[in-house]
C-alpha positions, 0 to 999 in steps of 0.5 A, a space after each residue: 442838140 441846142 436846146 439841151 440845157 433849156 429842156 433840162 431847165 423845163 423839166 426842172 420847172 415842170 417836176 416843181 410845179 413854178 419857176 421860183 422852187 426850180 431856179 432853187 433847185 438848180 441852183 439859178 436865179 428866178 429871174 434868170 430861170 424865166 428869161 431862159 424860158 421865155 426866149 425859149 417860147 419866142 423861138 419855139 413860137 409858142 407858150 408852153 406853160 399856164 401863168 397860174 397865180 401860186 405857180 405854172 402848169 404846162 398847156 397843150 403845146 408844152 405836153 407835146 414838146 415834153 413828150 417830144 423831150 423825153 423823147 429825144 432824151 431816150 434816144 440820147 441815152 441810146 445812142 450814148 449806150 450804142 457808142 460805149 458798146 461799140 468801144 468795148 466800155 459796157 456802161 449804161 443805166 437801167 431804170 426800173 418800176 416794179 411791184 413790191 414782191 421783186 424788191 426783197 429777193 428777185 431783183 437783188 439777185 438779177 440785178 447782182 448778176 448783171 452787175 457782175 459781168 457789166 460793173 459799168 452799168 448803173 440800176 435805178 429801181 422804185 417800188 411802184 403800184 401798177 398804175 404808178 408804173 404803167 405812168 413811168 412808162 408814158 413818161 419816160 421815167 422808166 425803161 422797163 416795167 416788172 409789174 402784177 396786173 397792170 391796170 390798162 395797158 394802153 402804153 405797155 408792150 409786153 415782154 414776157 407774161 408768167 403767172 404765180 398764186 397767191 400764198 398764204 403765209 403763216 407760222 409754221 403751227 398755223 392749222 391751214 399749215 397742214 394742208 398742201 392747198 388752202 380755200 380762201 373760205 377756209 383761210 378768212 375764217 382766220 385772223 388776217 392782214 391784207 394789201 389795199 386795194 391799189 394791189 394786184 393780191 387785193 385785187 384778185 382776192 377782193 374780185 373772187 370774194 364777190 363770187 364766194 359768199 361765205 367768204 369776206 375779207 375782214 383784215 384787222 391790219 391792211 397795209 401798203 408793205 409787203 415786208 410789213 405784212 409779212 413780218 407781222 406773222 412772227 410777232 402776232 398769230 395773223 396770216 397774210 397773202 402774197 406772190 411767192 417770188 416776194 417770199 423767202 422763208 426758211 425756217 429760222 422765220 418760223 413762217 410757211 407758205 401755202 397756195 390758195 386753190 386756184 378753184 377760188 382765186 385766180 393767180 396774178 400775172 407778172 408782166 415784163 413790159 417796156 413803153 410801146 414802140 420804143 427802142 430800149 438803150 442797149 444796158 436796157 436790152 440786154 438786162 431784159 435778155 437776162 430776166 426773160 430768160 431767168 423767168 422761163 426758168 423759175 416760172 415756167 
């Protein structure tokens, strides 16, 4: 418990990338900020950052200590949630990185609910692409992980797995509206926007196009957002493709969905999944309880 305070100014130095931009961060002198630093390597009995010339970068040494704190600082917030549990005072924060399909409609939802039955509990939650996320995980920067195919897996312990297609979104007059399914051939022959490639729908579109050779993907707007892409069809006559848990359209949009036949695109997997081995807090836990349960009804 000590060294509380110099693994906060640590973390500080390292999220800076040097000493002078953290000292102003948190708001202490440069000079004062490297003394703290250098009596913490003398007691530690070893360095833990690289002197380089426009700033430092930790060494081996102070990658193990930073693992070790972010650590020790999950624990901490366990057992603060543990404590305010047992008093009857359910608090706690929840840090989530998720793709951005659960953004708009999902997590609003879920997270509202929640909050209903435990005010006392606080949400961080960041769009992230599934490497971004699966980094959160080994770096403590997230509880939990709500992601479409995650790209390792080395650090991820799954939860819970479901599978969704890929819709195609389109005005309602859209001739592909017609049908109760559409072949992704059928669909490219048409004006689109598309993901890039960072994206789990780009990914399983890009991977069953090489198998299609009538089929290429040639989108005359690729883009990052979801929302974006989504829009764009209620100002220009372009379709686009998304998982549905990220769609809410009714008919004041003048948009409709339908699958892409799952004979030519697989479907995405949305996984649940926390850092490997680790003990979520209690808010944590319990929030996973309520996901789980809330995705075996929607996807079964």
């Amino acid at each position: 418990m000590r060294h509380l305070k110099d693994f906060e100014f640590i973390e500080g130095v390292v999220r800076a990338g040097s000493i002078r931009k953290a000292s102003e961060d948190m708001n202490i002198t440069a000079s004062a900020l490297n003394r703290r630093i250098n009596k913490f390597e003398e007691e530690f009995g070893y360095e833990i950052f690289e002197r380089l010339p426009r700033g430092v970068r930790l060494n081996p040494a102070g990658e193990m200590l930073m693992q070790h704190i972010r650590t020790q600082n999950s624990d901490f917030a366990r057992l603060k949630s543990q404590v305010a549990d047992l008093s009857g005072v359910r608090r706690g924060h929840v840090s989530i990185a998720c793709s951005q399909a659960l953004l708009p409609y999902f997590l609003p939802r879920e997270i509202a609910r929640y909050r209903s039955e435990h005010p006392g509990v606080t949400f961080s939650v960041n769009a992230r692409d599934r490497v971004a996320a699966e980094r959160e995980l080994a770096e403590f920067a997230s509880d939990l992980v709500l992601v479409f195919e995650p790209l390792t897996m080395v650090d991820f312990e799954v939860i819970h797995a479901s599978t969704q297609p890929i819709h195609v979104v389109m005005r309602a007059d859209h001739p592909l509206a017609q049908d109760d399914q559409v072949r992704l051939g059928d669909a490219l022959q048409f004006p689109h926007v598309a993901p890039s490639d960072k994206y789990a729908v780009r990914v399983l579109m890009d991977h069953a196009v090489r198998r299609l050779s009538s089929a290429k993907i040639n989108p005359l707007i690729e883009s990052d957002s979801y929302d974006f892409m989504r829009h764009y069809g209620t100002n220009e006559d372009l379709i686009s493709f998304q998982f549905p848990i990220g769609l809410s359209l009714t008919p004041e949009t003048g948009l409709v969905s339908r699958p892409l036949s799952e004979r030519d695109v697989a479907p995405g997997n949305l996984f649940l999944g926390q850092l490997r081995g680790r003990t979520l807090p209690v808010a944590s836990a319990r929030f996973v309880r309520e996901l789980v349960r809330k995705l075996n009804v929607l996807y079964p």
